[in-house]
N, C-alpha and C positions, 0 to 999 in steps of 0.2 A: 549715847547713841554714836555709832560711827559706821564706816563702812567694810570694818574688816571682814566679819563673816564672807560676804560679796567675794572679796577679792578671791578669797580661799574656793569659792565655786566658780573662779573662770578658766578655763586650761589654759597650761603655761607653755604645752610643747603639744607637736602634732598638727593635724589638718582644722584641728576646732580653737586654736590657741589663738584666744583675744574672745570666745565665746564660751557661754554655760553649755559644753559637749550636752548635755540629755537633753536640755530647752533646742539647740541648733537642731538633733535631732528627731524629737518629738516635733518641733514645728512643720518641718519638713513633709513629715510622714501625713500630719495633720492635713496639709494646703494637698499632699496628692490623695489621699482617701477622699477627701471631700471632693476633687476633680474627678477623679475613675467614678465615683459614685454616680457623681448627674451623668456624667457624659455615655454610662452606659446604660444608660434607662433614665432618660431625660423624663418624659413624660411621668413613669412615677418615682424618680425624685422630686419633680417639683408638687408634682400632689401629696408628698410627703410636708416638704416645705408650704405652700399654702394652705393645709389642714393645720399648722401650728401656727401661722401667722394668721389664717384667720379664727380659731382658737383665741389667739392674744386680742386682737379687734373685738373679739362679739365678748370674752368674758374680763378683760383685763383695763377696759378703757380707761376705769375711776381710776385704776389705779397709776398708769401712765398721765391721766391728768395729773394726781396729786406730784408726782413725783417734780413733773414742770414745774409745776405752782410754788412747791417748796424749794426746790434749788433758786429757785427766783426770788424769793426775800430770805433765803439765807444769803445771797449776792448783795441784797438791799441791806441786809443788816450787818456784814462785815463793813462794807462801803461806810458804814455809820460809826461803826464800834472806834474802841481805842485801839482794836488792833491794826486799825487802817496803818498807823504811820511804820509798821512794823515792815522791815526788808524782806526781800527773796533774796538770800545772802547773810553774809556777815552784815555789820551794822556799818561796816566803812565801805562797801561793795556799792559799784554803780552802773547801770544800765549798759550793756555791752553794745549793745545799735541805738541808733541816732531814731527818734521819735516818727522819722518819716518809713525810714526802714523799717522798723516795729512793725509801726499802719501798714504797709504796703504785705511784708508777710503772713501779717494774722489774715488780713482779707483775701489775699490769694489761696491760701491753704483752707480757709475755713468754707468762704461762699461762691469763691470767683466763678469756678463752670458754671455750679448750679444755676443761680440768675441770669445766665447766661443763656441757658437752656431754658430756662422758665417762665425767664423777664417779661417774655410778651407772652406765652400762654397760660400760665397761669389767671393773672387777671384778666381775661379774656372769658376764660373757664368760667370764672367765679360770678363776669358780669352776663352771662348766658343766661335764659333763663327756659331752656328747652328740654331737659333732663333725659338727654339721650342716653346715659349709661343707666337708668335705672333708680336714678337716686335724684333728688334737686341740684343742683348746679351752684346754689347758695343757701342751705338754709337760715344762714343767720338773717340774710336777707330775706327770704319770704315767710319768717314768722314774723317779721315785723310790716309785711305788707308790702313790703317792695316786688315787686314782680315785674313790671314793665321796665322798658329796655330803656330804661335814663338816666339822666345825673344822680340822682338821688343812688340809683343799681352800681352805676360805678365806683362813687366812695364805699358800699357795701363791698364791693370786689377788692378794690383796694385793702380796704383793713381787713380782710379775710388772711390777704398775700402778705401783709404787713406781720400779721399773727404769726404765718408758719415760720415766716424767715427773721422775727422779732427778738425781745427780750428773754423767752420763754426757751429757746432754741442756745442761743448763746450764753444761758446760765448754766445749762451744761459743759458746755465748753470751758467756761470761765472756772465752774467747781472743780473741774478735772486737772484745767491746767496750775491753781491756785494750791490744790492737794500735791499735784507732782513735784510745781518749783517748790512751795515751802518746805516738806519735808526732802527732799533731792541736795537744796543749796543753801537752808537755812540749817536743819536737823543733819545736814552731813549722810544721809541715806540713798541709796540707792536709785537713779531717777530711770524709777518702773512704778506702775503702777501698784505693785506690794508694799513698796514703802509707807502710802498712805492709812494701809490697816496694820502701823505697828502699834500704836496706843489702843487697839484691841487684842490681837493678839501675840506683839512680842516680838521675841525672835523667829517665831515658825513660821514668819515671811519668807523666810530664809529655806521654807522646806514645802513640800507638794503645794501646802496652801496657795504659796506666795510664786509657786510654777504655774497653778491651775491658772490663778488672776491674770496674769502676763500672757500665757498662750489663747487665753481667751482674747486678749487684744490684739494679740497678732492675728488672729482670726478673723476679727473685724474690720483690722487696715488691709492684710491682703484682699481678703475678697469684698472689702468695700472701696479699696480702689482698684482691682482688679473687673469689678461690673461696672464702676461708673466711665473706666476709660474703654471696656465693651461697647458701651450703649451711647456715650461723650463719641466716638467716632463716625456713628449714624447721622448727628448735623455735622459735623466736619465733614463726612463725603459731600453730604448735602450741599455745602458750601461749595465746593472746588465744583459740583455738577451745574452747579448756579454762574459759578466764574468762567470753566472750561469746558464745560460739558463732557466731566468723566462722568465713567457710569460709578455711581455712588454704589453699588453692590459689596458682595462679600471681598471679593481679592482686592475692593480699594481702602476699604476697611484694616484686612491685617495688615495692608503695608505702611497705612497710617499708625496701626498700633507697634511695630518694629520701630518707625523713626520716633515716636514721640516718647517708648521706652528708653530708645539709648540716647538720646539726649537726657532723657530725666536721670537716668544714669550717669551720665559724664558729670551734670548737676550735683547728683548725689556726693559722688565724687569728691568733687570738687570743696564740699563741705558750706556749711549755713554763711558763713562770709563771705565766698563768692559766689557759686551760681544761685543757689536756691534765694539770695540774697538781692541779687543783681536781676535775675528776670521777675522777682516778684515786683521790685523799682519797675521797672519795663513793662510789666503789666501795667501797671499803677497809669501810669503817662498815654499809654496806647488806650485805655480806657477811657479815658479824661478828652481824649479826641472823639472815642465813638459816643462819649456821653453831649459831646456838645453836638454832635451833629443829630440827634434825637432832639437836645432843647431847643436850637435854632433852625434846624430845616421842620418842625415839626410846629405847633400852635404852641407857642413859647409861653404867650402871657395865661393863656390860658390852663396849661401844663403846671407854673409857677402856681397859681393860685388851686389847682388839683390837688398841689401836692402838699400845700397847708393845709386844707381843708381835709383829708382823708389823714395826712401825719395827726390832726389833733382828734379825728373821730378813732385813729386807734388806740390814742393815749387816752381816750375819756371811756373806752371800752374793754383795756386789754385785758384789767383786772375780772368783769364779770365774764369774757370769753372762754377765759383759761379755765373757769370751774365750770362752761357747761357742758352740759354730757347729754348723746341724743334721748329721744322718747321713744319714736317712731322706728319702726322696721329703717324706710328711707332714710333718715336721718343717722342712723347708725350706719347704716354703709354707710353712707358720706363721710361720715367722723373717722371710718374705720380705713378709708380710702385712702384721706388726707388726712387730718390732723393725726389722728395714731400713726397712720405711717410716718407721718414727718417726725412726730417724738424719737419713734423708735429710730429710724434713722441719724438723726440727731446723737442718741445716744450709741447709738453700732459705732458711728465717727467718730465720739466722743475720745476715749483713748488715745486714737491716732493725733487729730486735731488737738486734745489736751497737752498730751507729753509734746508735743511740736510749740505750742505756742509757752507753753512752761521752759521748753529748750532756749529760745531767745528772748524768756522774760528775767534772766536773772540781773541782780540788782534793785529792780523796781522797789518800790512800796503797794503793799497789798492793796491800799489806796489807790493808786494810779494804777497798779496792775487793773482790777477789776472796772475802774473808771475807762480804760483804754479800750479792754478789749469786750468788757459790753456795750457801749455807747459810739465809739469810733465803727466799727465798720459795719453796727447795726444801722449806724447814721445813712452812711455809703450806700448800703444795701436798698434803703427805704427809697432813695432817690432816684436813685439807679430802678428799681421795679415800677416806680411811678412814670420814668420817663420810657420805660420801654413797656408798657403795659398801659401807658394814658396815654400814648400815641396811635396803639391798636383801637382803645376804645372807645378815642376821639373818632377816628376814623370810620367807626362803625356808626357813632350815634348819627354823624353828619356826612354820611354815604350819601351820592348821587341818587341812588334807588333808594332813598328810604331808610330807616335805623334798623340794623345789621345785614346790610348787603354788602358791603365791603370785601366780605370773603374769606376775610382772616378769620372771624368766628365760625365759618362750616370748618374752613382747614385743623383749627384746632379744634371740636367737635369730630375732626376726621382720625384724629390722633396723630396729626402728621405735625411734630412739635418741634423740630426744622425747619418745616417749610413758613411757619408762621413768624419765626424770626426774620428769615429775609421776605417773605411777602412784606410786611412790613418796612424793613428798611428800603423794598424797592420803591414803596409807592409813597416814602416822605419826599423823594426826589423826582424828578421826570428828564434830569440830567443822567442819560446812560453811564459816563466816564465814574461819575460820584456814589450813581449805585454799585458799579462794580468794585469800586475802590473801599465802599464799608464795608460791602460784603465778605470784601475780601479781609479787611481788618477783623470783622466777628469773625473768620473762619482759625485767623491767624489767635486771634486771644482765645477761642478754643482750645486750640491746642498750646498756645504758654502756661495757661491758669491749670490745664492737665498737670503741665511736666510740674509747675511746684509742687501740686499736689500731689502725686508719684512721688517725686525725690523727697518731698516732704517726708513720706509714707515709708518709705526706704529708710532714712535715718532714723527713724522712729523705732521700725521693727528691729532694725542691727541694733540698739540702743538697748533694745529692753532685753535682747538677747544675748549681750553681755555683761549684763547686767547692771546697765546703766552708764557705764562711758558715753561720755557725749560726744566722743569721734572714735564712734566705732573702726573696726578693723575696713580697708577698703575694698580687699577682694570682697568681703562679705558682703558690702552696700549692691557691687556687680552681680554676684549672684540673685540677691533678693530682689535689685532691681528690673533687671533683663527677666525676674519670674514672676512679678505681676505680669510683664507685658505679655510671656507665653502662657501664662494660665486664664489673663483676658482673650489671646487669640485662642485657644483652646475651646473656650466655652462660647465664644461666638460661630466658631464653625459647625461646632456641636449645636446650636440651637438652645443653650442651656445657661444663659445669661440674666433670662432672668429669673431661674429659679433660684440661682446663687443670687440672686438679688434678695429675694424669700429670705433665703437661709440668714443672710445680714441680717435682716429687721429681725427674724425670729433672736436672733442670737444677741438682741438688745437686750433679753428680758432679763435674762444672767448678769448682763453688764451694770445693768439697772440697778441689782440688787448688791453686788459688788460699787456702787458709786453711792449709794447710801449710806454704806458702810464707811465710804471711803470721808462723807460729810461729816459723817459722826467724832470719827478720830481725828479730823481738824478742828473739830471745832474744842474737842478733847484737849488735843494738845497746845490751841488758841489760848482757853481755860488755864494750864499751867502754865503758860509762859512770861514768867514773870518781867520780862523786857517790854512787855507791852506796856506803852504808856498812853494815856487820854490825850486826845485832840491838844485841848489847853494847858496839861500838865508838858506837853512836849515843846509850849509854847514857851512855858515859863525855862523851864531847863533851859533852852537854848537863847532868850535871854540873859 
């Protein structure tokens, strides 16, 4: 195996030269058909897009569960195998970032916004038990009898929130990016996502097949960070309206979406060593401030002891979770809501998120790769959602008026999933100066954890579209980047943000079936790789 084919498909002269000219532009043409399309009949593209997504929810759920279930102990069982001690790399190759680095980028690029955005409404959601949208609010909880608004309802809310953003979520991540670096840095191939189906079929990576795979991923990363920095702007106005009393409307929206593209741009730029490198550190630190001001201005001891108590009811639960699948009409929406959407999501991101975290895993051991980035910032994650989601629900249980007057639960019930982040960090303080200074810190990590994710998303797509360089051409990152930012202002003036939201999830189902494939041929070319050695045969050798 080698990489020459590749080189031979990237132009060497011209406007496309450093990229595969038909991928540059087919992609192109791709990300604007898809925009002219919603934005000229928003209304029915998105009934286009929500008839196929809810298509995939009502007929496809077994099969989105399996997929989870299985990517998850195939992670459990490489972690196990002899191929654990096996490199991404050559076998004298070592880790290009320092372990703190690693953590701070896998977590920025993978979960930062989301939890951000989520942290306090979700488990809020889950500990509700008023079924205003039509569906229970928890069914895991109220098949098993929990219904009242208590302790008992909030570790059910918890390990609900633990489930979407757990082990299940990040096996994907981890197979994608284990597929890209091993065959990318180890097999000497291509680091796109074609590369992983060469031990099925060959060289023809190299031709339509191995174009289809790839622009399918760029599909994903444009318009999966192109809606979530659409929609990611909504509490960031929210914030500054909190701090300064702008109007959080449309024009304060695209001007937030203009600066936090061309900084993600200059990042992009700038390449994975320094910016995207250095704000993700930066995130990491600023976090670590607004996390302590949740465990110490909020019910500490009590929060501490939440958050063992629900971390072990997900671990003693997540295995029979993952296989249930609804009964009920109700229950099916619900599933089809959330957990299918968060699959599918999960895997729309997957690509993007894989090849990124595959980009600064080379050297690892398959070992420690999949030890790192399943367990590290699922860790983070679980902590982080317990302290901004057990401070809302403490708050409710032990409301002045009674258990759920607080507010926070009508506001998230209201869908207002902004305003329930800082409701929240207003009311841990009654010191003015200190609520405006978190607030303003959550508005400020809003918009860092975007730009990783952006500039992340930017090297990724140049990458795949020249076919695997890992420092793509720079005008190229500029363009790509500066065109998430105008194709999320595009579709937010349009009104048609969130049917490109649709369109992502629908477009997992392809990717789905392309990341199976992709498990198969690793685990294929696992099978023949005679350098694998056991645990304890690796022990003796190196004695």
């Amino acid at each position: 195996m080698n990489s020459s084919p590749s080189d031979n498909l990237v132009a060497k002269t011209g406007v496309m030269r450093g990229l595969h000219s038909g991928m540059g532009i087919a992609s192109k043409g791709m990300v604007v058909a898809f925009v002219v399309f919603t934005v000229l009949n928003v209304d029915f593209a998105s009934g286009i897009y929500s008839s196929i997504r809810g298509w995939i929810e009502a007929s496809l759920s077994w099969y989105y569960i399996l997929i989870a279930m299985f990517l998850m102990l195939v992670c459990l069982f490489l972690m196990c195998s002899k191929h654990g001690s096996l490199r991404l790399g050559s076998d004298d190759s070592r880790p290009e970032f320092s372990n703190f680095s690693w953590f701070a980028m896998l977590f920025s690029a993978g979960v930062g916004i989301g939890i951000l955005f989520f942290g306090v409404a979700e488990p809020v959601f889950y500990f509700d038990n008023s079924g205003g949208f039509g569906y229970p609010n928890n069914p895991h909880a109220d098949a098993a009898g929990v219904t009242e608004l208590d302790h008992q309802r909030a570790v059910y809310a918890m390990r609900t929130t633990y489930f979407h953003w757990g082990f299940h979520g990040w096996a994907i991540y981890v197979m994608i990016g284990l597929c890209l670096a091993y065959f990318g840095f180890r097999k000497q191939l291509p680091l796109t996502l074609r590369s992983s189906l060469y031990p099925i079929i060959g060289d023809k990576i190299y031709g339509p097949y191995g174009h289809a795979v790839d622009l399918l991923a760029v599909f994903g990363t444009v318009f999966g960070v192109a809606t979530s920095l659409g929609l990611g702007v909504n509490q960031m106005a929210t914030g500054l309206n909190v701090l300064f009393g702008i109007d959080p409307g449309v024009t304060t929206q695209i001007i937030l979406i203009v600066v936090i593209s061309i900084v993600a741009t200059i990042s992009a730029v700038s390449g994975v060593g320094n910016g995207i490198r250095i704000i993700s550190e930066w995130n990491i630190w600023l976090s670590v401030v607004l996390l302590a001001y949740f465990l110490l201005f909020g019910p500490t001891q009590w929060l501490l002891g939440f958050f063992v108590t629900s971390l072990g009811d997900y671990f003693w639960n997540v295995v029979p979770m993952g296989f249930w699948t609804a009964g009920t009409s109700e229950e099916i929406a619900w599933q089809g809501g959330w957990t299918i959407f968060y699959w599918g999501w999960w895997i729309s991101w997957g690509p993007f998120v894989g090849m990124f975290i595959a980009r600064i895993s080379r050297g690892r051991t398959i070992r420690e790769f999949m030890l790192g980035v399943m367990f590290v910032p699922t860790t983070i994650a679980f902590f982080w959602l317990c302290m901004f989601g057990g401070n809302a629900i403490f708050m409710e249980l032990y409301a002045e008026g009674g258990v759920g007057t607080a507010g926070i639960m009508d506001t998230v019930m209201a869908w207002n999933l902004p305003g329930a982040l800082y409701a929240t960090i207003g009311q841990l303080s009654s010191v003015q100066i200190i609520q405006w200074l978190m607030s303003a810190l959550a508005t400020l990590l809003l918009a860092t954890w975007f730009i990783t994710s952006s500039d992340s998303g930017t090297l990724v797509i140049t990458t795949m579209l020249s076919m695997g360089d890992d420092d793509p051409p720079q005008r190229f990152r500029i363009v790509w980047g500066l065109g998430e930012g105008f194709v999320a202002a595009v579709l937010l003036l349009a009104g048609g943000l969130y049917a490109l939201q649709t369109a992502s999830i629908a477009a997992a189902l392809p990717i789905s079936v392309v990341l199976v494939l992709m498990t198969v041929g690793l685990l294929k070319s696992l099978a023949e790789d005679s350098s694998a050695v056991a645990p304890s045969d690796a022990q003796a050798v190196a004695a």
